[in-house]
C-alpha positions in Angstrom: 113.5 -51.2 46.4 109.9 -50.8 44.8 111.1 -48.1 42.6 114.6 -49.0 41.9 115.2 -52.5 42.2 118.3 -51.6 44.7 118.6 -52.4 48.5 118.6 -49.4 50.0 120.9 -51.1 52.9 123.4 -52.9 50.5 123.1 -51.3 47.2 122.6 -55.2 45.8 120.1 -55.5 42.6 119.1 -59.1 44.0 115.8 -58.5 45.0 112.4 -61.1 44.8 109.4 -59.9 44.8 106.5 -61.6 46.3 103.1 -60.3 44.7 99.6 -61.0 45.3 98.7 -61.9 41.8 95.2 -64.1 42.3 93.4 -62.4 45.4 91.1 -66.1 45.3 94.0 -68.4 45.7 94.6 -69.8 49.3 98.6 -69.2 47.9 97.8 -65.6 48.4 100.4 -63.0 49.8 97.9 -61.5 53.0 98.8 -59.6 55.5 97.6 -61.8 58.7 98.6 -59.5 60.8 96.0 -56.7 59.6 93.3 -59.4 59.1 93.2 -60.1 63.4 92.8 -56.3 63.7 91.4 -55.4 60.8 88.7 -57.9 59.9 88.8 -58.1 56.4 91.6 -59.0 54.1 94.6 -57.1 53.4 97.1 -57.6 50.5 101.0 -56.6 50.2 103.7 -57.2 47.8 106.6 -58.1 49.6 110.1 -57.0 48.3 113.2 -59.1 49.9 116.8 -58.4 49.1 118.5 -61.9 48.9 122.2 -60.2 49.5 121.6 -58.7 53.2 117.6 -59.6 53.5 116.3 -56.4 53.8 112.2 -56.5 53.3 110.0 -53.6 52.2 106.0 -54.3 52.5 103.4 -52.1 50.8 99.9 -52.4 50.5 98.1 -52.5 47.5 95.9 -49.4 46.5 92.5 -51.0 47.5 93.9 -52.1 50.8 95.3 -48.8 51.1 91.8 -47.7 50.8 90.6 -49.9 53.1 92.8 -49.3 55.6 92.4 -45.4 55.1 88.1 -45.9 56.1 88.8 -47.6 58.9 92.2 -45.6 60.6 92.1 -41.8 61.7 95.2 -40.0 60.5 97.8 -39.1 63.0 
């Protein structure tokens, strides 16, 4: 979906897209999830298909950096 606006699962082109615009706002899109583990804050942009409610969930690049200090590859 991040790269073609489609669902994957039902080929529909009504997609939302919930993106972490202002990392100071309290409104923010954070991964709470990672935080408990993780200890520091963790952003995604969420994409949600509003036809069969698929959800993708990627991290953004800094996260991704983050993320890639503090896990060992598999």
């Amino acid at each position: 979906m991040k790269q073609t606006g489609i669902c994957p699962k039902c080929q529909s082109d009504n997609i939302l897209v919930f993106e972490n615009k202002d990392k100071n706002s309290k409104k923010s899109n954070i991964d709470y999830e990672v935080i408990g583990a993780f200890g520091k804050t963790i952003y995604t942009t969420r994409y949600v298909c509003c036809n069969c409610g698929y959800t993708e969930r990627y991290f953004d690049d800094e996260s991704l950096e983050k993320l890639k200090k503090k896990y060992k590859k598999f």
